[in-house]
Backbone atoms as SQL, in Angstrom:
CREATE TABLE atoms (id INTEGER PRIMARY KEY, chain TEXT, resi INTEGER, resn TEXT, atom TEXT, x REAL, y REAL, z REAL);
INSERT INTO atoms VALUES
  (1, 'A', 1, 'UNK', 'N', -11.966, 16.307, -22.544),
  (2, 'A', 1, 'UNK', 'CA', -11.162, 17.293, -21.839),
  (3, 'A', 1, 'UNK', 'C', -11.087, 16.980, -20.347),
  (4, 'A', 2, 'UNK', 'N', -12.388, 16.658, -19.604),
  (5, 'A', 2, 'UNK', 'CA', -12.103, 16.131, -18.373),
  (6, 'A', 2, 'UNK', 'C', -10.913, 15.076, -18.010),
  (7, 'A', 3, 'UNK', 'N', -10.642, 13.857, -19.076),
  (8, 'A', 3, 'UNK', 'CA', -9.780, 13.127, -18.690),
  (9, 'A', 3, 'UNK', 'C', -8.434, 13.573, -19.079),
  (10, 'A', 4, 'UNK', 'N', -8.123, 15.010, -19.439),
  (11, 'A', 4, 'UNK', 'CA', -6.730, 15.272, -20.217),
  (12, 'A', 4, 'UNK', 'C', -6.660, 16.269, -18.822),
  (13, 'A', 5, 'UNK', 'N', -8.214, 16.795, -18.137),
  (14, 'A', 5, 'UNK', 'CA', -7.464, 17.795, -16.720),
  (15, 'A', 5, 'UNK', 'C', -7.199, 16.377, -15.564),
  (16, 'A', 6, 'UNK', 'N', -7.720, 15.767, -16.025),
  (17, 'A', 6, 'UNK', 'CA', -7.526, 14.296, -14.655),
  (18, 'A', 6, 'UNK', 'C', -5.853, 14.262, -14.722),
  (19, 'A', 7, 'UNK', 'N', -5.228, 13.387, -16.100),
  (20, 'A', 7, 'UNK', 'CA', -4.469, 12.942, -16.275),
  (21, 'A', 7, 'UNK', 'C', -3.037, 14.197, -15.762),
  (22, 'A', 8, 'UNK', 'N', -3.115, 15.227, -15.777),
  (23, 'A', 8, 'UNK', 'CA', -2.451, 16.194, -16.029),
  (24, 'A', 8, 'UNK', 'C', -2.546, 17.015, -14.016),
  (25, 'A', 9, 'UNK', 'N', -3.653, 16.640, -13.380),
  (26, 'A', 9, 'UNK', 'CA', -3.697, 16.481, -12.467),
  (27, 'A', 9, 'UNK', 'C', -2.797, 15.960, -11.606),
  (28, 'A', 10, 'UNK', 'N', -3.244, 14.734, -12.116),
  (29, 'A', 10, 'UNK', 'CA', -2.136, 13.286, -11.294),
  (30, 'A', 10, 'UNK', 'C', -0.957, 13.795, -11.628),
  (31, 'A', 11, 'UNK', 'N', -0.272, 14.778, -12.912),
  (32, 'A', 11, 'UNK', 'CA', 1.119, 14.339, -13.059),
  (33, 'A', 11, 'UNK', 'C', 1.917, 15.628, -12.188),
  (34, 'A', 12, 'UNK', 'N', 0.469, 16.459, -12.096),
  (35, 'A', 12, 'UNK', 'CA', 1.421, 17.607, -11.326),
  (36, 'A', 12, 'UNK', 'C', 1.052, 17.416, -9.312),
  (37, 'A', 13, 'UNK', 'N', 0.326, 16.374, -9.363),
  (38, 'A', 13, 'UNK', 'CA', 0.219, 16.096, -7.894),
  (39, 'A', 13, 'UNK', 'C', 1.569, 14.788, -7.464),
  (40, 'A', 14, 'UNK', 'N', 1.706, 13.776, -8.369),
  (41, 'A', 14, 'UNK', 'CA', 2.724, 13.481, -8.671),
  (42, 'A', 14, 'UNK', 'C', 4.393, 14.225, -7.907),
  (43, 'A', 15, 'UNK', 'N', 4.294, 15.202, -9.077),
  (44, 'A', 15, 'UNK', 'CA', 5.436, 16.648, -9.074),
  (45, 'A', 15, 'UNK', 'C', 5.240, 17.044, -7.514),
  (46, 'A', 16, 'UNK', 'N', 4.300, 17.290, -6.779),
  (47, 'A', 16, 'UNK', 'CA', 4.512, 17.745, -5.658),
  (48, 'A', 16, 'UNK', 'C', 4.203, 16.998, -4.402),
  (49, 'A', 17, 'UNK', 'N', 4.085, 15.628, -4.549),
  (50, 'A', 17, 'UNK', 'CA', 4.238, 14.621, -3.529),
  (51, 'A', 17, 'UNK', 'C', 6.129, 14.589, -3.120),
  (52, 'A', 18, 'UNK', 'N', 6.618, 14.366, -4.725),
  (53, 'A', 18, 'UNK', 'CA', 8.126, 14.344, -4.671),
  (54, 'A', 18, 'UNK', 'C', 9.005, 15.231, -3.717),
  (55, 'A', 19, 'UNK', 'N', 8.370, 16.284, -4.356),
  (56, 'A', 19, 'UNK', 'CA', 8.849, 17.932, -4.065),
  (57, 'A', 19, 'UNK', 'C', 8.743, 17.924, -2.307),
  (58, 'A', 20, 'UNK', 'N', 7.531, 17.460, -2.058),
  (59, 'A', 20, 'UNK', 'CA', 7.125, 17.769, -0.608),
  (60, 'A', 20, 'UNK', 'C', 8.472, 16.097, 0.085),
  (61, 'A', 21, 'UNK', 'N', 8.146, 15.212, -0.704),
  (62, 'A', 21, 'UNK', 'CA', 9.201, 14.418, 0.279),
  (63, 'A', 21, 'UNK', 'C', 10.726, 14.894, 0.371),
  (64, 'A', 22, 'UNK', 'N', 11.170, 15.537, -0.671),
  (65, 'A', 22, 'UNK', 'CA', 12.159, 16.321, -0.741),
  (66, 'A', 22, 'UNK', 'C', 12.450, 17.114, 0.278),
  (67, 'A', 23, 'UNK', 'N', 11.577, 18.116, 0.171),
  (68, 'A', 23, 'UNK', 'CA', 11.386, 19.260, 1.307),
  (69, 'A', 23, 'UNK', 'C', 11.602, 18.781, 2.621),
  (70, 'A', 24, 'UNK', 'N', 11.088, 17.835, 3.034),
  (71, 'A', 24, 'UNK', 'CA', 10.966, 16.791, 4.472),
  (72, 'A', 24, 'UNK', 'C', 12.339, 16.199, 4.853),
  (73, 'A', 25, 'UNK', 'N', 12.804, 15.491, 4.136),
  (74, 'A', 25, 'UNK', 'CA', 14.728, 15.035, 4.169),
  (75, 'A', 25, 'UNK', 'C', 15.854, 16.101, 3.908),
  (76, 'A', 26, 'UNK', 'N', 15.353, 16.999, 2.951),
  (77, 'A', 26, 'UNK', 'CA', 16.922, 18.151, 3.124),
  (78, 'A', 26, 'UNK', 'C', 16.203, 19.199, 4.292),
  (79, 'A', 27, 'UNK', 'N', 15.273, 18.857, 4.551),
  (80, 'A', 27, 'UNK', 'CA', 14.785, 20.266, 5.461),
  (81, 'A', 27, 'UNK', 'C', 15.675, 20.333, 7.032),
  (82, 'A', 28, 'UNK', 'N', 15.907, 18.897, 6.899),
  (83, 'A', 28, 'UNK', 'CA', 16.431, 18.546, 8.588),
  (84, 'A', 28, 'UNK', 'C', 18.134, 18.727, 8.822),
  (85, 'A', 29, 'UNK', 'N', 18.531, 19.272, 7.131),
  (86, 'A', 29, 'UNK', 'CA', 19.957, 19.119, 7.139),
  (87, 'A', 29, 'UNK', 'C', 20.487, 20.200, 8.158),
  (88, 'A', 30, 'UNK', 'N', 20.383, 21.304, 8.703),
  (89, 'A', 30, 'UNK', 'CA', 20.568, 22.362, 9.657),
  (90, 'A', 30, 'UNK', 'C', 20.671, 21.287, 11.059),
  (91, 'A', 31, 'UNK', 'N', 20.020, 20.470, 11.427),
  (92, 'A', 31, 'UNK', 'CA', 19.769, 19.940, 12.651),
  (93, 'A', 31, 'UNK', 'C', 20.280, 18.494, 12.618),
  (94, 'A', 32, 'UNK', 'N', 20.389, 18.246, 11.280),
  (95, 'A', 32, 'UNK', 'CA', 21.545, 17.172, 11.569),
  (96, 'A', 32, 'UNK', 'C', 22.621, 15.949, 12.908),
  (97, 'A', 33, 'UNK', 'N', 23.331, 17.196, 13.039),
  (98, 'A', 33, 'UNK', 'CA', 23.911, 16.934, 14.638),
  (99, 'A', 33, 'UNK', 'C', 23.018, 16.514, 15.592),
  (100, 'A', 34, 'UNK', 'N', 21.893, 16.887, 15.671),
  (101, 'A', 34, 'UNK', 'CA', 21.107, 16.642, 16.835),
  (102, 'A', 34, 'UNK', 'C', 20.015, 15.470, 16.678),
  (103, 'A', 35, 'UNK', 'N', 20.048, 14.772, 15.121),
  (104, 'A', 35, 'UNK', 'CA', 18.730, 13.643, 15.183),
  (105, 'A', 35, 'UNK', 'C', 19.590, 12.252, 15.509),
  (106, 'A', 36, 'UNK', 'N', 19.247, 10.997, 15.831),
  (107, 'A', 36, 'UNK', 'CA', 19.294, 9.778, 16.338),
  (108, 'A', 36, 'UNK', 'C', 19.832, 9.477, 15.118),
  (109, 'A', 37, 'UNK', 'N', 20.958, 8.060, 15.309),
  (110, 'A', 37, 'UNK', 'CA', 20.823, 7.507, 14.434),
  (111, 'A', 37, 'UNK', 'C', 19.979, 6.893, 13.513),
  (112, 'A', 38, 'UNK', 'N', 19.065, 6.609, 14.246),
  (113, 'A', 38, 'UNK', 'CA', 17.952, 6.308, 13.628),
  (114, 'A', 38, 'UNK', 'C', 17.255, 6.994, 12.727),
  (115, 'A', 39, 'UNK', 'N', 17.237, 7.566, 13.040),
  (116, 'A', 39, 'UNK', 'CA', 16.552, 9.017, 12.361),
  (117, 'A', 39, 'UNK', 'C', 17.612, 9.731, 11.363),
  (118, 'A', 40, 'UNK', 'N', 18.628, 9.498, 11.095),
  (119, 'A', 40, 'UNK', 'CA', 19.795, 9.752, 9.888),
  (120, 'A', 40, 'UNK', 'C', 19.526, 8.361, 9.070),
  (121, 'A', 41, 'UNK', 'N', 19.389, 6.983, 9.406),
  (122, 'A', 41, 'UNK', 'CA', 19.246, 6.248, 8.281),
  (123, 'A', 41, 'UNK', 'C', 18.221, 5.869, 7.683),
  (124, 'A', 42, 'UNK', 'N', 17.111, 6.521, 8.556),
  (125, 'A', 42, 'UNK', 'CA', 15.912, 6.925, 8.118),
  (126, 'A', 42, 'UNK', 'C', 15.489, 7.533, 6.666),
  (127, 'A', 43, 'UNK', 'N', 16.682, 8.978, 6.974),
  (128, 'A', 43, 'UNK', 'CA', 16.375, 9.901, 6.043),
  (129, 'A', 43, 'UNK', 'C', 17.343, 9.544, 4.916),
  (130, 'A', 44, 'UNK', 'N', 18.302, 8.849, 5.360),
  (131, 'A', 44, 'UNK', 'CA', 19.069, 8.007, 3.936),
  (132, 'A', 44, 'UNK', 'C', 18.004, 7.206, 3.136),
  (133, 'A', 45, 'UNK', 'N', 17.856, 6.060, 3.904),
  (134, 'A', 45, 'UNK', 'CA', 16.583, 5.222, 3.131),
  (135, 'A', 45, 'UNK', 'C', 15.599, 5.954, 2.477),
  (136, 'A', 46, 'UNK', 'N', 15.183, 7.270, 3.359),
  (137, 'A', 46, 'UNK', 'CA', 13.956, 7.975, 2.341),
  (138, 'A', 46, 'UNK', 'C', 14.639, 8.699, 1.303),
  (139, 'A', 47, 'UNK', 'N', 15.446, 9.759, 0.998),
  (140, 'A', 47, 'UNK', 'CA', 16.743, 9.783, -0.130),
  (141, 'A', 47, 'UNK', 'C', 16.877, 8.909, -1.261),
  (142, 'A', 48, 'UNK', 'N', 17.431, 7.303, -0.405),
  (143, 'A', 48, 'UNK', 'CA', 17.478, 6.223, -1.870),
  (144, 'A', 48, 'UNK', 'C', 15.874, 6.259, -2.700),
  (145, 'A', 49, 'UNK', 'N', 15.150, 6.049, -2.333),
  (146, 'A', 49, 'UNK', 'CA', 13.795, 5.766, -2.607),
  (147, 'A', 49, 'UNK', 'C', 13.618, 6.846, -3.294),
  (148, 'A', 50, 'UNK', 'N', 13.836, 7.706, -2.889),
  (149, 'A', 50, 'UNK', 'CA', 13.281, 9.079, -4.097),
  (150, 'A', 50, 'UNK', 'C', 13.522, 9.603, -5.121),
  (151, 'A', 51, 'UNK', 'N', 15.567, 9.250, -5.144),
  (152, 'A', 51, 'UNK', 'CA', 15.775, 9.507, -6.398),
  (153, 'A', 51, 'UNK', 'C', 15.366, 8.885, -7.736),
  (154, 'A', 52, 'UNK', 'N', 14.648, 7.556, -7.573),
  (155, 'A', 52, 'UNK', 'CA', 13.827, 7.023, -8.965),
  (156, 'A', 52, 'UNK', 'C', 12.368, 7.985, -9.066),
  (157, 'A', 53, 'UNK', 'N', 12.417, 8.646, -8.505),
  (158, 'A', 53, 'UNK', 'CA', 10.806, 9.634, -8.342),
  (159, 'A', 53, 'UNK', 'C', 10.916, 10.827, -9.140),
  (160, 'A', 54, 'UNK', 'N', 12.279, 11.283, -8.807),
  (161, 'A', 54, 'UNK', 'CA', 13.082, 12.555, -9.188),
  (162, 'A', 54, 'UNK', 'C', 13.171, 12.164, -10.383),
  (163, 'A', 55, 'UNK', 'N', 14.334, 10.992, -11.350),
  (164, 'A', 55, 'UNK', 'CA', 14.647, 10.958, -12.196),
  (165, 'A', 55, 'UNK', 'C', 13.471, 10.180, -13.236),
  (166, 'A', 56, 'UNK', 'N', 12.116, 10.311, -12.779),
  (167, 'A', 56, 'UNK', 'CA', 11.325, 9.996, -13.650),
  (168, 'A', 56, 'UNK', 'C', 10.472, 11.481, -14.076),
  (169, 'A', 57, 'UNK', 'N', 10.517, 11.881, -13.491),
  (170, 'A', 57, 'UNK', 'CA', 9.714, 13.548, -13.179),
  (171, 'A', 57, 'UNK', 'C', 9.925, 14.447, -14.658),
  (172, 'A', 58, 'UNK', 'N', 9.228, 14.935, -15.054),
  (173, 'A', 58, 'UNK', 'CA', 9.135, 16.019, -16.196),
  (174, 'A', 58, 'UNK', 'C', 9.926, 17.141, -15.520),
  (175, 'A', 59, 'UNK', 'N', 10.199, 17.702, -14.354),
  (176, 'A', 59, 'UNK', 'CA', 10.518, 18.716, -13.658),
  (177, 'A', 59, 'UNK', 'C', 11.742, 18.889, -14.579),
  (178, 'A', 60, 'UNK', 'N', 11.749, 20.309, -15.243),
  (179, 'A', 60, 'UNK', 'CA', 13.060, 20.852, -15.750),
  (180, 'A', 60, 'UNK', 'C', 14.229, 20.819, -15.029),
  (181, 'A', 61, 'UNK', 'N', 13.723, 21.101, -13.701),
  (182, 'A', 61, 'UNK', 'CA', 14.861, 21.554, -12.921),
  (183, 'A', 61, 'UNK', 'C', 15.201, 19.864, -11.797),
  (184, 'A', 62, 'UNK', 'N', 14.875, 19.094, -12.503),
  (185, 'A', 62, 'UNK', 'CA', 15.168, 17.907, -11.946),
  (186, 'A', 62, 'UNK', 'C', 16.684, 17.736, -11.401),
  (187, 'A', 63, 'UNK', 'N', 17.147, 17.954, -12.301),
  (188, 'A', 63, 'UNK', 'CA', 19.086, 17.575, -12.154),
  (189, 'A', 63, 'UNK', 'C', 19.440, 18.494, -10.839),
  (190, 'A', 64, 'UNK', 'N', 19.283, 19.881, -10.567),
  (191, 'A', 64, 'UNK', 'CA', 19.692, 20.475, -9.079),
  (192, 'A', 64, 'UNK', 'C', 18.722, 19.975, -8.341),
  (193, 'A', 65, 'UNK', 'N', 17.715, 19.280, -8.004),
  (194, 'A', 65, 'UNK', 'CA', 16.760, 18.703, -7.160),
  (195, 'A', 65, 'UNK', 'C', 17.700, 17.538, -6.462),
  (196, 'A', 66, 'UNK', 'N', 18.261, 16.570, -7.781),
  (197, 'A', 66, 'UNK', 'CA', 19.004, 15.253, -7.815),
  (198, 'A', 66, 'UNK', 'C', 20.016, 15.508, -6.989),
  (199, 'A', 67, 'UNK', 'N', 20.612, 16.731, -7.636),
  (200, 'A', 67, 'UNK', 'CA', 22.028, 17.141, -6.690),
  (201, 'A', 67, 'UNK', 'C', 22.044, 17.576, -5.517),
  (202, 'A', 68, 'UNK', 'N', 21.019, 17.996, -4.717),
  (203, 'A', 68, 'UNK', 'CA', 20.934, 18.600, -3.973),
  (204, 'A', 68, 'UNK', 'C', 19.854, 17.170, -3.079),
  (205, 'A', 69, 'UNK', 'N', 19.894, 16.490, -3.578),
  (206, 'A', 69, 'UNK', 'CA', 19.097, 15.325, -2.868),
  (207, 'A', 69, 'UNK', 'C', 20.606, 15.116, -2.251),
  (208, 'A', 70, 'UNK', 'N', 21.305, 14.407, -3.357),
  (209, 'A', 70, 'UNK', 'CA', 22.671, 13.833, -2.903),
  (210, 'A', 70, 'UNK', 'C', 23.263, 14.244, -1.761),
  (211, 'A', 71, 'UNK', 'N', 23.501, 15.907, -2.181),
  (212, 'A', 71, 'UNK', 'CA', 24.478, 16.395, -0.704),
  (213, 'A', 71, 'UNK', 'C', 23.580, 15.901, 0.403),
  (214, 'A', 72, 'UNK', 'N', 22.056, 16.427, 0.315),
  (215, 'A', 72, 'UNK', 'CA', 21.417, 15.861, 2.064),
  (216, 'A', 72, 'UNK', 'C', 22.150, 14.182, 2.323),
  (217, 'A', 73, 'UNK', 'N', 21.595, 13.486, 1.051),
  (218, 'A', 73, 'UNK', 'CA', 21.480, 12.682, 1.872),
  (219, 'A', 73, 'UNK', 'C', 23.308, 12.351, 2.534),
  (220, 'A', 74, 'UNK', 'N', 24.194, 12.746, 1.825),
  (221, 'A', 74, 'UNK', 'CA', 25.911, 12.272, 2.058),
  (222, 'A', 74, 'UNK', 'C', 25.905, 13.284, 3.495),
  (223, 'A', 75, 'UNK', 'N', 25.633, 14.301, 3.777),
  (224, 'A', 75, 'UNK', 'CA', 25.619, 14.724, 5.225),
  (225, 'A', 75, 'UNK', 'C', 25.194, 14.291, 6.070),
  (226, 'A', 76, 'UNK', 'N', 23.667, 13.250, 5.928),
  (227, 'A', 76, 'UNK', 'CA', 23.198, 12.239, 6.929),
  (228, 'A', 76, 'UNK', 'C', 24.162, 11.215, 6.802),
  (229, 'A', 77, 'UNK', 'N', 24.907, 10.988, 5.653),
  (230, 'A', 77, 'UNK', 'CA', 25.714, 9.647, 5.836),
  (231, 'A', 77, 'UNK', 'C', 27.034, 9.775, 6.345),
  (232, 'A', 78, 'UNK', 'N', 27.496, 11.345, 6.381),
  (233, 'A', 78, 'UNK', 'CA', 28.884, 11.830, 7.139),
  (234, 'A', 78, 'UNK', 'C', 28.724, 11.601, 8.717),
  (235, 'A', 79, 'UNK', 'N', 27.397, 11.942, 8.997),
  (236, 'A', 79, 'UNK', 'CA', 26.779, 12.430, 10.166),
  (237, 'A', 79, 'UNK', 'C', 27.172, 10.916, 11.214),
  (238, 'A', 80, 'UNK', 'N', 26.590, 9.292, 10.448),
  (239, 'A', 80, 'UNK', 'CA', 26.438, 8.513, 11.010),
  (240, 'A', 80, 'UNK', 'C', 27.502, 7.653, 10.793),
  (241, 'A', 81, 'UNK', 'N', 28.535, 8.404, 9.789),
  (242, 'A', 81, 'UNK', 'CA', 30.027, 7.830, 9.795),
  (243, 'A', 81, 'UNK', 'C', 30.576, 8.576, 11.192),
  (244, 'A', 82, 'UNK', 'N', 30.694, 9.699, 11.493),
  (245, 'A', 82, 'UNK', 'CA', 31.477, 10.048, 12.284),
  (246, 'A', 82, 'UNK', 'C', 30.999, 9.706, 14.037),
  (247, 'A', 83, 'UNK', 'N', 29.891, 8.828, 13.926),
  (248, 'A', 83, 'UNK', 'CA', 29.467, 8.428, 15.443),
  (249, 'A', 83, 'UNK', 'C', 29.645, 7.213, 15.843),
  (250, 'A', 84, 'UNK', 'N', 30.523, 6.683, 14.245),
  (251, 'A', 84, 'UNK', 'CA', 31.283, 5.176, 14.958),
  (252, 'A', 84, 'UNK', 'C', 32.437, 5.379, 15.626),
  (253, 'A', 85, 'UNK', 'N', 32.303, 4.183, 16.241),
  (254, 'A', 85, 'UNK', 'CA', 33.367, 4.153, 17.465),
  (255, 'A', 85, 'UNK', 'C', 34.467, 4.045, 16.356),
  (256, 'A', 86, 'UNK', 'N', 35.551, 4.692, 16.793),
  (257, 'A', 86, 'UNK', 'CA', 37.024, 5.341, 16.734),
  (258, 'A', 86, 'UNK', 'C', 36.891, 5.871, 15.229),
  (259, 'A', 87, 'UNK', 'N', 35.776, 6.281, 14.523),
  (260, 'A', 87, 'UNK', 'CA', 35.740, 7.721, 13.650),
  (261, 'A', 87, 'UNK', 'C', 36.188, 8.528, 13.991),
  (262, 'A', 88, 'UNK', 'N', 36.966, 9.226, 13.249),
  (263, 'A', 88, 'UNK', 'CA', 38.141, 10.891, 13.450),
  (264, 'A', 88, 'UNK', 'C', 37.619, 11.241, 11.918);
């Protein structure tokens, strides 16, 4: 039984490593306008990387997690489309 609370441990610490990197990249979507480029392809790159995290996850509610990854990350990617030179 100890190694079935270990195993079951890991999968829900797992579940909330994700959750928490999640939380960290759509959290900044409000402030958007105001981070560096740098700091928008930042949070793209951390985005790509996560959705194989997401779509391995037991989480029921995986698929609005996924979707809602997406919009953050396409608003960081609107964000650093519209600060090239002659973007309209």
């Amino acid at each position: 039984t100890c190694l079935i609370s270990m195993a079951v441990g890991a999968a829900v610490s797992a579940a909330e490593s994700w959750k928490t990197a999640f939380d960290e990249i759509c959290g900044k979507v409000q402030g958007a306008d105001s981070l560096s480029n740098q700091e928008l392809a930042a949070l793209i790159e951390k985005a790509d990387k996560l959705v194989p995290e997401i779509q391995k996850s037991e989480d029921p509610a995986k698929k609005v997690f996924l979707q809602r990854l997406k919009r953050c990350r396409n608003m960081y990617e609107f964000m650093l489309d519209t600060r090239k030179p002659g973007a309209q």
